[in-house]
Backbone as CSV, one residue per row, in Angstrom:
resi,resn,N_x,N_y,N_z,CA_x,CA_y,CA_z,C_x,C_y,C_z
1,UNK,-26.966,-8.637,22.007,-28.253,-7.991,22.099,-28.163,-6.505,21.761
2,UNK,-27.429,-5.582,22.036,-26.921,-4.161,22.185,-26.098,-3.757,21.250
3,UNK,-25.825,-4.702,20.190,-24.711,-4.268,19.323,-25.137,-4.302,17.999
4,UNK,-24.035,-2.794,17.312,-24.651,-2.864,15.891,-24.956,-0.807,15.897
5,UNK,-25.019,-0.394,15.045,-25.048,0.992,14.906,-26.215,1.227,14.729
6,UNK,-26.550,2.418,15.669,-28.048,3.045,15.915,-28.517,1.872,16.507
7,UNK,-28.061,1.321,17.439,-29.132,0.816,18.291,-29.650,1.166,19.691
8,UNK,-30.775,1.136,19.782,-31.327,1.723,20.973,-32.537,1.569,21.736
9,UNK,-32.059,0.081,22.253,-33.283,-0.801,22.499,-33.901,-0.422,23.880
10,UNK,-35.203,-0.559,24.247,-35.940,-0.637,25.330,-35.654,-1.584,26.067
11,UNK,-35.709,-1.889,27.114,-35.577,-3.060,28.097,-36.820,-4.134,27.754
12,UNK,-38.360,-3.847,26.862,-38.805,-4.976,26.815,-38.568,-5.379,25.214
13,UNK,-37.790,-4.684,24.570,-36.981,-5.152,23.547,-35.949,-6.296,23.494
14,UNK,-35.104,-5.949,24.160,-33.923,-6.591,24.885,-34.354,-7.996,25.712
15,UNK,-35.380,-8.102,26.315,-36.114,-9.020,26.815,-36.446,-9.676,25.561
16,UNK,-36.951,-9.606,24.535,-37.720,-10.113,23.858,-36.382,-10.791,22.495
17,UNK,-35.371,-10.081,22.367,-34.223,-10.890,21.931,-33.247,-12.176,22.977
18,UNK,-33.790,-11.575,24.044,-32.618,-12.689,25.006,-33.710,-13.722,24.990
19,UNK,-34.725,-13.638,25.305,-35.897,-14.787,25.491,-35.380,-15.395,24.063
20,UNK,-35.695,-15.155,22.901,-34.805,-16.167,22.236,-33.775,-17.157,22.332
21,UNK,-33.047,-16.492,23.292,-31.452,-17.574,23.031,-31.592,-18.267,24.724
22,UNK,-32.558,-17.647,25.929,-32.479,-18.515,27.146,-34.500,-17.687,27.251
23,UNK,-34.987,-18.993,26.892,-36.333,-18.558,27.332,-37.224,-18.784,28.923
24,UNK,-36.277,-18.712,29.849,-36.682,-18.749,31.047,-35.870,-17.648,31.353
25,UNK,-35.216,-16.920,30.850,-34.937,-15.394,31.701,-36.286,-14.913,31.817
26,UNK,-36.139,-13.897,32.903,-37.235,-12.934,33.787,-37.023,-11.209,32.732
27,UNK,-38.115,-10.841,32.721,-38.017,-9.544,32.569,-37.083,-8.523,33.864
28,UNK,-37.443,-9.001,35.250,-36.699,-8.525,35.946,-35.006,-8.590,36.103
29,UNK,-34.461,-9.514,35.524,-33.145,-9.893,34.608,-32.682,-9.029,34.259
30,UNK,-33.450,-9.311,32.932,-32.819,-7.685,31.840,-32.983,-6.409,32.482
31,UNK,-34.032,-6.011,33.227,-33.749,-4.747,33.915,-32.576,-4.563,34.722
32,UNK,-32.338,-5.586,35.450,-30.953,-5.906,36.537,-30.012,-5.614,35.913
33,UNK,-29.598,-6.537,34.770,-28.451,-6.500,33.874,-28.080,-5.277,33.146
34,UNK,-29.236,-4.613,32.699,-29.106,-3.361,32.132,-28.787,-2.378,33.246
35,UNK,-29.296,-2.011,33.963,-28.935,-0.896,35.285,-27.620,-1.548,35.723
36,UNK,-27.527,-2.555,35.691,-25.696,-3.112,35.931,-24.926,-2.157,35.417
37,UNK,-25.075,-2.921,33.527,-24.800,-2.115,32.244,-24.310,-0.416,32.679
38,UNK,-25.189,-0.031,33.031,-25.153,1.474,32.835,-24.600,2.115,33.723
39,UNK,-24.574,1.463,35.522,-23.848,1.656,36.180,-21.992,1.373,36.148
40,UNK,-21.603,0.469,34.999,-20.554,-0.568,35.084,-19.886,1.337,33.450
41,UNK,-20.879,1.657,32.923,-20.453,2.699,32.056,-20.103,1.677,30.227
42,UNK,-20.873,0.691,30.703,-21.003,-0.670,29.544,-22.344,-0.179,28.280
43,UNK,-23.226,0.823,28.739,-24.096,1.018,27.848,-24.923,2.517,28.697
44,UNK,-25.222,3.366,27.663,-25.923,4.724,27.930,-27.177,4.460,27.872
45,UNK,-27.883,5.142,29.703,-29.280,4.722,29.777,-29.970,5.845,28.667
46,UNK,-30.922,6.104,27.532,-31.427,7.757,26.972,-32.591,8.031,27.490
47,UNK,-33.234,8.857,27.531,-34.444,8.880,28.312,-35.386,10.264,27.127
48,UNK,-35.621,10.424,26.354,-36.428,11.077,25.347,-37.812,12.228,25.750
49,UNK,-38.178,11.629,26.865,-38.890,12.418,27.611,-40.613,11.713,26.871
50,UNK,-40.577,10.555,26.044,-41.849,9.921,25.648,-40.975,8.352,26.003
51,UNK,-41.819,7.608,26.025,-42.047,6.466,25.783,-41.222,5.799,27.026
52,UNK,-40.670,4.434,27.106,-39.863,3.931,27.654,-38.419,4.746,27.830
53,UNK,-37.544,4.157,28.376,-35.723,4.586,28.448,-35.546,3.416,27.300
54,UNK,-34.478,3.958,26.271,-33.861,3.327,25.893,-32.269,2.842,25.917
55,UNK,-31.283,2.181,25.620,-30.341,1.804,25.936,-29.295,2.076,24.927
56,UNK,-28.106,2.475,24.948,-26.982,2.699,23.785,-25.997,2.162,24.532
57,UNK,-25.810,1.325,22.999,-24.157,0.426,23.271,-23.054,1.366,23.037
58,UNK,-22.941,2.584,22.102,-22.104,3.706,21.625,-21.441,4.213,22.761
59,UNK,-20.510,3.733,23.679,-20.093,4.905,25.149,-18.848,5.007,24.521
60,UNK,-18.048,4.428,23.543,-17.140,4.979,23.606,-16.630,6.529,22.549
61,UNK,-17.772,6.895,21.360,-17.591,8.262,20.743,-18.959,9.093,21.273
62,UNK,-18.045,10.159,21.435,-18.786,11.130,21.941,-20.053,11.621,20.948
63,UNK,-21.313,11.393,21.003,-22.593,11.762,20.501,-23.999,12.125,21.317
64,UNK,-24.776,12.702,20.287,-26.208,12.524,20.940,-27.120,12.101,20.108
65,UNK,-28.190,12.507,20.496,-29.735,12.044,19.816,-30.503,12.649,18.907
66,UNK,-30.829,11.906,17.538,-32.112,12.271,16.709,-32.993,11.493,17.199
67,UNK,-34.305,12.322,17.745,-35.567,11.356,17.685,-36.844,11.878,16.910
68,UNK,-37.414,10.574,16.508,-38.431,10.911,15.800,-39.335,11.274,16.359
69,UNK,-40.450,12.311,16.815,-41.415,12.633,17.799,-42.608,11.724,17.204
70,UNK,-42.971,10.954,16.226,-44.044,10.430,15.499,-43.652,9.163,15.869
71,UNK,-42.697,8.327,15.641,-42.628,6.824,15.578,-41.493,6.284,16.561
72,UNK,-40.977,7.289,17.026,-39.860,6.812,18.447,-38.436,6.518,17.633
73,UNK,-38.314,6.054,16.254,-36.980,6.594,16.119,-35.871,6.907,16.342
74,UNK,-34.748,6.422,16.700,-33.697,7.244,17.857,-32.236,6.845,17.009
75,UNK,-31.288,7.653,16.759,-30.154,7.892,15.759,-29.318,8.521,16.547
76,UNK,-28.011,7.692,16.190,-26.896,8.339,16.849,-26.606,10.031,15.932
77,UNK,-25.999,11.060,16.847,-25.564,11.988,15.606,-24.636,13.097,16.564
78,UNK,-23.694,13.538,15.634,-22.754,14.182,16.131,-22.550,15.789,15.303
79,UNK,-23.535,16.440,15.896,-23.774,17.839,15.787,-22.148,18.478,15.869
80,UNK,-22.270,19.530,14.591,-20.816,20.677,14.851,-21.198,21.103,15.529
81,UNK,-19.860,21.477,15.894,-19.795,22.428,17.323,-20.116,21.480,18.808
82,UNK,-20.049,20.248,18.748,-19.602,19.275,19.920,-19.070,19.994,20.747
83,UNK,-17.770,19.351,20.401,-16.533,20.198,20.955,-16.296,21.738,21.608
84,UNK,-17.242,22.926,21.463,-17.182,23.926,21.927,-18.762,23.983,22.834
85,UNK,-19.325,23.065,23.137,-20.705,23.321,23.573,-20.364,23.457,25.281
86,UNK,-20.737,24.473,25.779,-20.153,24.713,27.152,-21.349,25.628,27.531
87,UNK,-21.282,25.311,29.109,-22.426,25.800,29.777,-21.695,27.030,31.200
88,UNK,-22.050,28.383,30.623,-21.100,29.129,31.250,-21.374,28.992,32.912
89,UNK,-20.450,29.086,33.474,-20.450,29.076,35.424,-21.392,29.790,35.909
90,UNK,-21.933,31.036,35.105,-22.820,31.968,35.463,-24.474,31.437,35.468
91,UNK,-24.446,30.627,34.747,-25.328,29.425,34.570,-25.411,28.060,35.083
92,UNK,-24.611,27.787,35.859,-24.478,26.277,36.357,-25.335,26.099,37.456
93,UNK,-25.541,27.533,38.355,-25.995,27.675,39.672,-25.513,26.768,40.695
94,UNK,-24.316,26.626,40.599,-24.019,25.471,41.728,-23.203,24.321,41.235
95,UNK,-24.103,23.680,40.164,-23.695,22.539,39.915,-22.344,22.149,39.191
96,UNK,-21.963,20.938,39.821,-20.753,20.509,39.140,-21.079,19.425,37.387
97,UNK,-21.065,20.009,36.447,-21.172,19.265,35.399,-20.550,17.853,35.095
98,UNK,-21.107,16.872,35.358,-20.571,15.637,34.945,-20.988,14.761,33.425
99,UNK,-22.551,15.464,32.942,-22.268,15.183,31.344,-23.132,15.697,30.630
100,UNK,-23.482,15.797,29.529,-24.346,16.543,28.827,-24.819,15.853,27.730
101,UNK,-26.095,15.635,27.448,-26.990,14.858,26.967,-28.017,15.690,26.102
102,UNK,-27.651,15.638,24.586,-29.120,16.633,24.248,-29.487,15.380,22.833
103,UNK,-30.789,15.807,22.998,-31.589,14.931,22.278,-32.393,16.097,21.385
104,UNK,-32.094,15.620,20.011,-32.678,16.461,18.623,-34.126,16.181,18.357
105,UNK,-35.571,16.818,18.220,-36.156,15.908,18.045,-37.161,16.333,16.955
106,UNK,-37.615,15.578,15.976,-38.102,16.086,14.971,-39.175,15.328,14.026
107,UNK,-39.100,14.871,12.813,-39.863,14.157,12.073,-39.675,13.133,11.295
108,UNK,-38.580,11.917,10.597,-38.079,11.161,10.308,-38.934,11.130,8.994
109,UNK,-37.726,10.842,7.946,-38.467,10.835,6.714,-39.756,9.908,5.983
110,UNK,-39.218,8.417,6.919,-40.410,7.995,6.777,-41.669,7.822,7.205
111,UNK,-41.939,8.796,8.606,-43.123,9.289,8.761,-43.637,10.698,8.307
112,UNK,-42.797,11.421,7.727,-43.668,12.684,6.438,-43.666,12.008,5.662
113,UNK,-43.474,10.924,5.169,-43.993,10.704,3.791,-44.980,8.901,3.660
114,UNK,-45.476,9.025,5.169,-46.364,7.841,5.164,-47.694,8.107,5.040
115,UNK,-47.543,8.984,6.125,-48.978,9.793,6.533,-49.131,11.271,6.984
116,UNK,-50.587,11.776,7.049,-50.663,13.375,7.069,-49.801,13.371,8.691
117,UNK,-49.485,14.505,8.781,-49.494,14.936,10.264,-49.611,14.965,11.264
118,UNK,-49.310,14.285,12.050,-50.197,13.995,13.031,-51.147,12.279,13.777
119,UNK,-50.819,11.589,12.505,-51.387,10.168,12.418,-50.346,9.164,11.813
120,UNK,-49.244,9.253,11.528,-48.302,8.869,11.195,-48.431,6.801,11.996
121,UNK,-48.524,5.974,11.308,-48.077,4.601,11.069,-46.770,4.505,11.447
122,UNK,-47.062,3.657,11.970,-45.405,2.763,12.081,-44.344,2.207,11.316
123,UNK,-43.049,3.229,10.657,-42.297,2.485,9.442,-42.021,1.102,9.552
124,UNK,-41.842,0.488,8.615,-41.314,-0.765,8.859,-40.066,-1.233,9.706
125,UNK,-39.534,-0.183,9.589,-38.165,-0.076,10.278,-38.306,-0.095,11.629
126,UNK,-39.559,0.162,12.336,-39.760,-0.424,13.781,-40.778,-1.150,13.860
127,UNK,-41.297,-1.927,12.991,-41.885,-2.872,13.125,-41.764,-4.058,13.199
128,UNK,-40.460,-4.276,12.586,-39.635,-5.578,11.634,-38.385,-5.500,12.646
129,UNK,-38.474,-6.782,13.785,-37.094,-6.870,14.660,-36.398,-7.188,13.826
130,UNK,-34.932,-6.999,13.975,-33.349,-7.805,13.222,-33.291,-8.893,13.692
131,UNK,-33.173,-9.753,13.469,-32.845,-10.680,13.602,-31.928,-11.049,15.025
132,UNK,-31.839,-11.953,15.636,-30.917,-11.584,17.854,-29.701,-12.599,17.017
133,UNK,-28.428,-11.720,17.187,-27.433,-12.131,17.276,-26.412,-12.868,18.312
């Protein structure tokens, strides 16, 4: 369900591929299984600050997030300067850092070039599931 590059499914996504292969699972299931997931360090919960949480199978290279602010969009990507991104002590106020999460967020090519500004359609590319492996 979770596998495959750039993937970054919603929980009623994920529902909607497993219902394929056992169609008496519960939506409450996949939520279970996933918060398992994420607790177990098996898949990264993302949270975008729109829409649903989505889910990443990617835990084992270090990355973050392109999102599309128009069509939800979400891309693995590994910004230079990873490796030196540090949050000085003078700034922590307290806290002990356990991980750091930044999410890019912007315009995806195929919503500037679907529609004006602002009204942007849905690419095909999230319209059209893959096929449940």
């Amino acid at each position: 369900m979770l596998a495959g590059e750039h993937v970054h499914l919603t929980a009623d996504a994920v529902y909607g591929r497993a219902q394929q292969l056992l169609p008496e699972i519960s939506l409450a299931t996949v939520y279970n299984t996933l918060n398992e997931l994420v607790d177990m360090g098996e898949v990264l919960e993302i949270s975008t600050g729109d829409g649903p949480k989505r889910y990443d199978p990617n835990t084992t290279a270090a990355h973050h997030h392109l999102y599309c602010v128009d069509c939800g969009a979400l891309r693995d990507v590994t910004p230079d300067g990873l490796d030196r991104l540090a949050l000085p002590t003078s700034e922590r106020h307290g806290f002990e850092l356990v991980d750091v999460d930044v999410v890019f967020r912007g315009h995806c090519p195929d919503c500037r070039s679907t529609e004006p500004a602002g009204s942007p359609a849905p690419p095909d590319h999230l319209t059209t599931a893959p096929p449940a492996t």
